[in-house]
FIKEDO-912477 format. One record per residue (C-alpha): residue in one letter; residue number from 1; y, x negated, z; chain. Coordinates in nm, 4 decimals, decimal comma, always signed. Example, Ala and Ser with C-alpha at 12.3 -4.5 7.8 and 13.67 -1.06 7.14 Angstrom:
2
REC residu num       py       px       pz chaine
REC      A   1  -0,4500  -1,2300  +0,7800      A
REC      S   2  -0,1060  -1,3670  +0,7140      A
This chain:
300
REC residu num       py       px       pz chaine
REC      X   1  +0,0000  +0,0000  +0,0000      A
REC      X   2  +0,3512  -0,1233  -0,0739      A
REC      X   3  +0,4786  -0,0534  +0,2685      A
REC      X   4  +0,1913  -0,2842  +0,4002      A
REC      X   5  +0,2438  -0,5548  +0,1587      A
REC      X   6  +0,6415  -0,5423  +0,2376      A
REC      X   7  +0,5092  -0,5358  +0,6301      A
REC      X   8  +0,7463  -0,2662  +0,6226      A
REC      X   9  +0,7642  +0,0356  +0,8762      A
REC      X  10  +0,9200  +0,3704  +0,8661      A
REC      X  11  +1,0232  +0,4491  +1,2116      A
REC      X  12  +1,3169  +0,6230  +1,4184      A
REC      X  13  +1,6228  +0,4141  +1,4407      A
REC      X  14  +2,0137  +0,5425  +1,4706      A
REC      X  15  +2,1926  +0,6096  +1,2088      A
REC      X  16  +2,5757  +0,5789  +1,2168      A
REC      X  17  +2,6992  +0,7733  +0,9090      A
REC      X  18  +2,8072  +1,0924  +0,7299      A
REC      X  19  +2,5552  +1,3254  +0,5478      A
REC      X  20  +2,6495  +1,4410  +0,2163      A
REC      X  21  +3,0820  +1,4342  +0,2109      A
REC      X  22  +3,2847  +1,7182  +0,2451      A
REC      X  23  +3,2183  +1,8164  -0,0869      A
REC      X  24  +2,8208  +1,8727  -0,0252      A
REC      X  25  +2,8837  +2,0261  +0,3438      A
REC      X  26  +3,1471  +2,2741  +0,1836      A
REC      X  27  +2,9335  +2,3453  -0,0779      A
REC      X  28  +2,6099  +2,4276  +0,1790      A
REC      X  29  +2,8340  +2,6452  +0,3524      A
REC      X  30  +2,9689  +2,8574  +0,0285      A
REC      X  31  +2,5918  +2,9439  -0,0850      A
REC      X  32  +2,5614  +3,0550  +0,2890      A
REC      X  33  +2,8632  +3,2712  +0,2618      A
REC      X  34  +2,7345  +3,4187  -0,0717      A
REC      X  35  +2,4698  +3,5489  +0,0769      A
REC      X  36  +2,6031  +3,7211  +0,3475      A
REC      X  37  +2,7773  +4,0468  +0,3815      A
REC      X  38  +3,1478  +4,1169  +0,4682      A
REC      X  39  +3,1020  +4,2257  +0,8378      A
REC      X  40  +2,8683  +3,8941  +0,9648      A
REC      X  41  +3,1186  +3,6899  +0,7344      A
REC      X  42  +3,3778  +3,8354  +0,9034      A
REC      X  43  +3,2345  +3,7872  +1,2639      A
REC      X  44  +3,1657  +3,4255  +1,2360      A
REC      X  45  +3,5249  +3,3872  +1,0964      A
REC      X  46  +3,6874  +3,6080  +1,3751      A
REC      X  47  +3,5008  +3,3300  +1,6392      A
REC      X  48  +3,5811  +3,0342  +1,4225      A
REC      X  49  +3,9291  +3,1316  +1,4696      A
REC      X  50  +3,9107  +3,0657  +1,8737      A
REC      X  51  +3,7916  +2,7021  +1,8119      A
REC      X  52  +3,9021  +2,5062  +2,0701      A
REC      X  53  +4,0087  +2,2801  +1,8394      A
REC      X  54  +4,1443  +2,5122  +1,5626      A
REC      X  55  +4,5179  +2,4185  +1,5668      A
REC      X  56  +4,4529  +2,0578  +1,5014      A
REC      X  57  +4,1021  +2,0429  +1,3063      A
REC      X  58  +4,1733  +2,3762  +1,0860      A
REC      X  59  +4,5360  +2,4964  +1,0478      A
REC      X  60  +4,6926  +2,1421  +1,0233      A
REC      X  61  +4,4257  +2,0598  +0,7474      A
REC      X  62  +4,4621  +2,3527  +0,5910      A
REC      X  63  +4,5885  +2,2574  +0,1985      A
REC      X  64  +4,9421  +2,4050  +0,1392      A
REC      X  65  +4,7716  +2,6320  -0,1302      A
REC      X  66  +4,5223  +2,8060  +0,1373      A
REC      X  67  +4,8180  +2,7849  +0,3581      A
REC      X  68  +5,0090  +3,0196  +0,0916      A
REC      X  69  +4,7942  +3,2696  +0,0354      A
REC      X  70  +4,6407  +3,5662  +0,1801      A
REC      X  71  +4,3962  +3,6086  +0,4832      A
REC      X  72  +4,1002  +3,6827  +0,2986      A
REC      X  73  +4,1530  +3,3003  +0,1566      A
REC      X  74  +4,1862  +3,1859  +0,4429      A
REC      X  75  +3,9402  +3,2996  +0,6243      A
REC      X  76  +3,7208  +3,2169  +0,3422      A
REC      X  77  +3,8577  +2,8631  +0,3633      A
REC      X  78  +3,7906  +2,8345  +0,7334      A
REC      X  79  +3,4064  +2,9394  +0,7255      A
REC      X  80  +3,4096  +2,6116  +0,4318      A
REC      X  81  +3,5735  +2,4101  +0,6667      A
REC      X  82  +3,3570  +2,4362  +0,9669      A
REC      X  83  +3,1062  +2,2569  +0,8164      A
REC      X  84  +3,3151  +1,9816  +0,7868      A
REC      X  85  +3,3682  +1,9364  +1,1655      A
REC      X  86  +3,1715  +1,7712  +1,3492      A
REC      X  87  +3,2214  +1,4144  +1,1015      A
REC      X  88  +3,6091  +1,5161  +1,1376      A
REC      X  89  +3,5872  +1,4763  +1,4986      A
REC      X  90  +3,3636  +1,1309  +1,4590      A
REC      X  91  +3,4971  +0,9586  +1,7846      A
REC      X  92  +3,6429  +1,2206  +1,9727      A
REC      X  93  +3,5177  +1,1767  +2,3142      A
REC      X  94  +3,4611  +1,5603  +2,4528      A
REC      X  95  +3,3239  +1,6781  +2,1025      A
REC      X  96  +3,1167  +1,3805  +1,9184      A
REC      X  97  +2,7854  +1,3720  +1,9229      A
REC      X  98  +2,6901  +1,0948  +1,7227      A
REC      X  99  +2,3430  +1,0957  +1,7505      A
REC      X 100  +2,3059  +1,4787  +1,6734      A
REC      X 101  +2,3424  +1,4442  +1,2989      A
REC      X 102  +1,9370  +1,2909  +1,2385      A
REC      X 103  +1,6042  +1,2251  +1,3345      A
REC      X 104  +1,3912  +0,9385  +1,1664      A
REC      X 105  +1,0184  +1,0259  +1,2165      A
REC      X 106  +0,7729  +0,7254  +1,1431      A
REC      X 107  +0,6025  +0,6695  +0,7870      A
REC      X 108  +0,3545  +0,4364  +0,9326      A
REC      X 109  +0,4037  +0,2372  +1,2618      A
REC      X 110  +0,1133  +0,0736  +1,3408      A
REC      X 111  +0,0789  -0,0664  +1,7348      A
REC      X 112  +0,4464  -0,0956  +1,7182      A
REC      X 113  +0,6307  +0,1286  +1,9948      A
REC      X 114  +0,8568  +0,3836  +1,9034      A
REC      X 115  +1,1015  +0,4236  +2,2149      A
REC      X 116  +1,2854  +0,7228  +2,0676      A
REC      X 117  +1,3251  +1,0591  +2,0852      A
REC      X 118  +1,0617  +1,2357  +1,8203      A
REC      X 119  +1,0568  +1,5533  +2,0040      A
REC      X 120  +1,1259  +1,8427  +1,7809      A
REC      X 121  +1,1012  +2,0852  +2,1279      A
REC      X 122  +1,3616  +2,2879  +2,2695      A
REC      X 123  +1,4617  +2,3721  +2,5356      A
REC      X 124  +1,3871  +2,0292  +2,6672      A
REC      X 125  +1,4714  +1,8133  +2,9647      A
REC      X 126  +1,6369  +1,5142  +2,7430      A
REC      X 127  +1,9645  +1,5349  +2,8502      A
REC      X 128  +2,2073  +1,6985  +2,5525      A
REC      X 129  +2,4156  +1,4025  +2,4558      A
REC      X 130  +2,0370  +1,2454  +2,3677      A
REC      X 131  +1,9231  +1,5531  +2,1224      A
REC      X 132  +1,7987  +1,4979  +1,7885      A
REC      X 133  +1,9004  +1,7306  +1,4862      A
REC      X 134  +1,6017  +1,9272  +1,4679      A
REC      X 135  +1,7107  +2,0164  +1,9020      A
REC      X 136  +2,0587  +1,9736  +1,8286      A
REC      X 137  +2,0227  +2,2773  +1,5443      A
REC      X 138  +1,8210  +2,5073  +1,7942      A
REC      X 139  +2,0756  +2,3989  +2,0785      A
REC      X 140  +2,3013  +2,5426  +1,8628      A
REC      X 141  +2,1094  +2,8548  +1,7623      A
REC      X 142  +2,0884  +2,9438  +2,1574      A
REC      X 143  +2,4374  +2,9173  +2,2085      A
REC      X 144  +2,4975  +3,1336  +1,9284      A
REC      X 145  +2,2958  +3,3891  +2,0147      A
REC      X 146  +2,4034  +3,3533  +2,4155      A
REC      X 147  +2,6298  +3,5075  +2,6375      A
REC      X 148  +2,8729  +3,2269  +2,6037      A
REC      X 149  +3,2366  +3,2659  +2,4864      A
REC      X 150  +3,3850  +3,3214  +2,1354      A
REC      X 151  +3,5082  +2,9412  +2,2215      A
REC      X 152  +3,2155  +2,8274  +2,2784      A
REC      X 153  +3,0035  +2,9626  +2,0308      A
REC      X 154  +3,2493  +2,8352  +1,7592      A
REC      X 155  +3,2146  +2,4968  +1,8150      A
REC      X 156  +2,8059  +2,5978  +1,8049      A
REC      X 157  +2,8684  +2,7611  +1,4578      A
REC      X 158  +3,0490  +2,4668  +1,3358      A
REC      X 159  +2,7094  +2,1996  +1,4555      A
REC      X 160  +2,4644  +2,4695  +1,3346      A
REC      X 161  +2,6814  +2,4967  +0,9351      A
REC      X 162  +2,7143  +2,0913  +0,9627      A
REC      X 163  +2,3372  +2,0149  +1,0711      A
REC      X 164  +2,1014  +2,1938  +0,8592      A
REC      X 165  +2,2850  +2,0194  +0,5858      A
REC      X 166  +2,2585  +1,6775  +0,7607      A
REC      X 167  +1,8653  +1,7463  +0,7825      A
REC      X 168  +1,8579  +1,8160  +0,4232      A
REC      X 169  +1,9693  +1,4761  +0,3702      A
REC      X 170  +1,6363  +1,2547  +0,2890      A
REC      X 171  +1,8359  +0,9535  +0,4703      A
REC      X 172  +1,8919  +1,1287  +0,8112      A
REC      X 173  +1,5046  +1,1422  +0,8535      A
REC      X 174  +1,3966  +0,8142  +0,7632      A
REC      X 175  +1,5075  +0,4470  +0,8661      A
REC      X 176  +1,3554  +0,1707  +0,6879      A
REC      X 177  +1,2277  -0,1389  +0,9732      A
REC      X 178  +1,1250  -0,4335  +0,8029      A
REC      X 179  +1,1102  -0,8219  +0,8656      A
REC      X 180  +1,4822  -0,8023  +0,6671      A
REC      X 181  +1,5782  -0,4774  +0,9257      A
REC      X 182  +1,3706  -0,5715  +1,2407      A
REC      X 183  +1,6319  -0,2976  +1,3898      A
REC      X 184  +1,6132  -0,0418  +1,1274      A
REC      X 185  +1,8637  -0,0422  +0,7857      A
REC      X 186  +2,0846  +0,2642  +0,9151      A
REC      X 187  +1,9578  +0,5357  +0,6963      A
REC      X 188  +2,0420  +0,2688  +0,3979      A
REC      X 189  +2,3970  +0,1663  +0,4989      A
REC      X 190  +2,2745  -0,1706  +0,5164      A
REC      X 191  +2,0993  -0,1718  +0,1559      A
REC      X 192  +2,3455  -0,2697  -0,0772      A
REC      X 193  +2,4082  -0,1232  -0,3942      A
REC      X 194  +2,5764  -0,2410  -0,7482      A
REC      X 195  +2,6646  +0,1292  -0,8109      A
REC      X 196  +2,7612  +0,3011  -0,4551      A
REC      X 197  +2,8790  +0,1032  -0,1613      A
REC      X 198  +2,5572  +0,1458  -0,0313      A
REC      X 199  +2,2283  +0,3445  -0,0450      A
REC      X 200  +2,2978  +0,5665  +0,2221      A
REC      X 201  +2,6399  +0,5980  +0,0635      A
REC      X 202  +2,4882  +0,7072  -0,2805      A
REC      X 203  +2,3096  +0,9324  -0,1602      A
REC      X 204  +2,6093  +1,1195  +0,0459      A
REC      X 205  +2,8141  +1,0956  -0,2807      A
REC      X 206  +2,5507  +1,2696  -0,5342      A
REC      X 207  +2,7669  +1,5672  -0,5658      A
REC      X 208  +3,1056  +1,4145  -0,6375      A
REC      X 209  +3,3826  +1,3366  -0,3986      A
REC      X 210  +3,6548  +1,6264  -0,4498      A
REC      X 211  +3,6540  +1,9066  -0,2088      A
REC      X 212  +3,9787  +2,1617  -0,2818      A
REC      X 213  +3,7933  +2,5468  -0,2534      A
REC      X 214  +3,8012  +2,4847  -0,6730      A
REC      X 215  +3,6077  +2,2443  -0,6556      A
REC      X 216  +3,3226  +2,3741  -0,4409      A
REC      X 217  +3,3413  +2,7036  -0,6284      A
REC      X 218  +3,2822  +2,5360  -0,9484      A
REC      X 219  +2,9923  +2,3482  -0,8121      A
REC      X 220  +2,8296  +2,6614  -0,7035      A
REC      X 221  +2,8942  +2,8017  -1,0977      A
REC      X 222  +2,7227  +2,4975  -1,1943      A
REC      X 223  +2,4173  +2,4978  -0,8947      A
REC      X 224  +2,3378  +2,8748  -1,0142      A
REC      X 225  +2,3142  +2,8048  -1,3685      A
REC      X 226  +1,9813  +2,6201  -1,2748      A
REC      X 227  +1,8080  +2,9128  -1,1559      A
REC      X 228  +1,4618  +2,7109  -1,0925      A
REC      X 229  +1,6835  +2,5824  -0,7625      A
REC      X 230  +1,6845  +2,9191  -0,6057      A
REC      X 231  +1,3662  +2,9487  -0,5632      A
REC      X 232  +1,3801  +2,8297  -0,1779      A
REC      X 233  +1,1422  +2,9315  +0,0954      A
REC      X 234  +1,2585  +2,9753  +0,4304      A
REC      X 235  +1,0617  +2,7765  +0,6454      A
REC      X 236  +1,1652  +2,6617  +0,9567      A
REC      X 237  +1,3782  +2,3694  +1,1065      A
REC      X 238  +1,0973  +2,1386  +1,1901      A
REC      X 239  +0,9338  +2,1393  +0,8801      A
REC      X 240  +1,2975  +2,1190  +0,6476      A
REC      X 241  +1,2781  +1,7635  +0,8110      A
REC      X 242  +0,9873  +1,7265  +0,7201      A
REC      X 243  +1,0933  +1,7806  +0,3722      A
REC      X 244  +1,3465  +1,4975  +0,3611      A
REC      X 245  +1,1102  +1,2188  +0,5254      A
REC      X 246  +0,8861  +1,2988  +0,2267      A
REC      X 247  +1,1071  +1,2712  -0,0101      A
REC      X 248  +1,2857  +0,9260  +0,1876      A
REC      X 249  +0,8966  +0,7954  +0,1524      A
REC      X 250  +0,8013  +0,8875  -0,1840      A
REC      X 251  +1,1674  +0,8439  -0,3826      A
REC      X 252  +1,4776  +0,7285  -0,1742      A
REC      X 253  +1,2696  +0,4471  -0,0683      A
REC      X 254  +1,1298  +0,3299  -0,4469      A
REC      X 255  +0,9258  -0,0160  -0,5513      A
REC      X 256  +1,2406  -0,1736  -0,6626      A
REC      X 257  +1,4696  -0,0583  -0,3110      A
REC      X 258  +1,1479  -0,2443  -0,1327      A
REC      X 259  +1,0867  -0,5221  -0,3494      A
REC      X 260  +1,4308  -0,6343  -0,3360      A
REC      X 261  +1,4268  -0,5918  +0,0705      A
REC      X 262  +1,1096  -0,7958  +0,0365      A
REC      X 263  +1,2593  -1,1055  -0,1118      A
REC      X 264  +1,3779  -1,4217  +0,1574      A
REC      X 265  +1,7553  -1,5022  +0,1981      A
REC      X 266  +2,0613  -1,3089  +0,0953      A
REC      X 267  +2,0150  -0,9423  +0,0153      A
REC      X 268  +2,2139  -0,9050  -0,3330      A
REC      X 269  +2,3382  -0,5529  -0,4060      A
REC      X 270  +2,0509  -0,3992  -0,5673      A
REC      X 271  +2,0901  -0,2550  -0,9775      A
REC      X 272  +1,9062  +0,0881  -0,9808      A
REC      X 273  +1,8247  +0,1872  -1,3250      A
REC      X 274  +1,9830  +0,5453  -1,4414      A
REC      X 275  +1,6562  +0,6970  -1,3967      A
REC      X 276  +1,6607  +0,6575  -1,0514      A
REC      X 277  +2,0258  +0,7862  -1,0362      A
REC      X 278  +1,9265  +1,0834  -1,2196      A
REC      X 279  +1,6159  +1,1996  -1,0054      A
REC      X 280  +1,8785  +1,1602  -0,7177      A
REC      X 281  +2,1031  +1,3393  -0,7903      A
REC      X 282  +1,8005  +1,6380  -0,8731      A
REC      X 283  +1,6978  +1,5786  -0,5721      A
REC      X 284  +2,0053  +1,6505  -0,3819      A
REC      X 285  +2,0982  +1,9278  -0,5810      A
REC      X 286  +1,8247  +2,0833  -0,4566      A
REC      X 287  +1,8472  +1,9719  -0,1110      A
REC      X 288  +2,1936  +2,1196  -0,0940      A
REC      X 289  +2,0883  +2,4756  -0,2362      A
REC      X 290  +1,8059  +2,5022  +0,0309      A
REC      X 291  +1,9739  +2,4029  +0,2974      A
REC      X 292  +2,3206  +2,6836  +0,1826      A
REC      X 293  +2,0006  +2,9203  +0,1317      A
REC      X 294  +1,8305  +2,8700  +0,4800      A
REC      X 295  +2,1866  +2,8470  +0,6329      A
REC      X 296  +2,2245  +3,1691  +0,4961      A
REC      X 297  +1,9103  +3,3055  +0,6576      A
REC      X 298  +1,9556  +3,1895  +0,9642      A
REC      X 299  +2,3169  +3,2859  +1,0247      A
REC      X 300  +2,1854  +3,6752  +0,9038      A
């Protein structure tokens, strides 16, 4: 096996960055609001609006178009930008979570230990600031569905619209450890690449990098006119993870990604062909339409 021969192992290890930009989050969170109807829409928006945060992390971002225009945009603009939250408040020290946004099960570890948090149960005894995204998204769930205060469950709607898109991400389930990454690569921030900073950085990209309310319509246009993508199955949490290891072990991950980590000295930034560039950006298309369709489903 190539992960043998590379003495490579698949196993939990932080990673630091964003999943999918603002652009793929806003986009998760439009398909969700297709698919819902004007009164649960409307609810989630009336308890977005008591955000704790909402002055500084909603109306002073708000674009001066939105700004301008009627209430039904703006609401419509608010439900987008929740998703976008919890990376906007990266480093705030009563909101960020930082370890919320993934889970990295192992692909093969062998007698090595894996001194991390794997569990996919909640409730749980690991303390909150210690969840994974798989507890992290049912965390959220619960305080949703609780007795807990509009303010409260906003900032839950926000983790819940932002989270089930970062588990849709095949790099926030799968850190490669290697002799190269004896401490794990970061989800690929640490694999260099000719085209995109970085791997992990490629793959957050795939959809393009502009994010006005045109542009995530006009992604959506352009998602639905590949109907084969809407054929999503439900499923659960646990097993949507499970999705994106798979696909971290049998595509993010490729012979040439591996090879190149392989080789002694310098790590060079790695050429992928188009092909590979192509199937990835498939591949999150897809990604991003399941997880708007299961966001859907579970905010229903």
């Amino acid at each position: 096996m190539r992960y043998k021969i590379l003495s490579c192992l698949i196993i939990m290890f932080p990673v630091p960055a964003f999943a999918w930009n603002a652009l793929g989050h806003k986009v998760i969170a439009e398909i969700a609001w297709q698919r819902l109807d004007k009164s649960t829409r409307q609810e989630i928006v009336d308890t977005l609006y008591r955000h704790p945060r909402f002055a500084e992390d909603f109306v002073k971002q708000m674009p001066a178009d939105v700004a301008s225009a009627d209430k039904a945009t703006q609401d419509h603009w608010v439900f987008q930008q929740a998703a976008t939250w919890p990376d906007l408040i990266r480093g705030n020290k009563e909101y960020d979570q930082p370890i919320w946004h993934y889970v990295d099960f192992p692909y093969f570890v062998g007698k090595r230990p894996v001194p991390f948090n794997l569990s996919m149960k909640y409730p749980t005894s690991i303390p909150p600031n210690e969840y994974n995204v798989a507890q992290a998204t049912k965390h959220s769930l619960a305080a949703i569905k609780s007795d807990a205060g509009p303010d409260v469950k906003a900032v839950a709607y926000c983790w819940l619209f932002h989270l089930v898109g970062d588990m849709h991400q095949p790099l926030h389930s799968t850190a490669l450890v290697c002799d190269r990454f004896p401490n794990g690569d970061k989800g690929g921030n640490e694999i260099p690449l000719v085209r995109g900073r970085n791997l992990h950085s490629l793959w957050d990209n795939l959809l393009g990098q502009r994010y006005y309310m045109r542009d995530v319509a006009r992604e959506v246009v352009e998602l639905k006119a590949d109907k084969k993508l809407w054929k999503v199955e439900q499923g659960d949490i646990d097993g949507w993870i499970a999705e994106s290891h798979e696909l971290a072990e049998s595509y993010v991950y490729e012979p040439i990604v591996l090879s190149e980590v392989a080789q002694p000295g310098r790590l060079a930034p790695i050429d992928l062909p188009n092909s590979y560039l192509k199937g990835a950006g498939a591949i999150a298309r897809q990604r991003v339409v399941a997880a708007g369709v299961r966001l859907g489903g579970l905010l229903h």
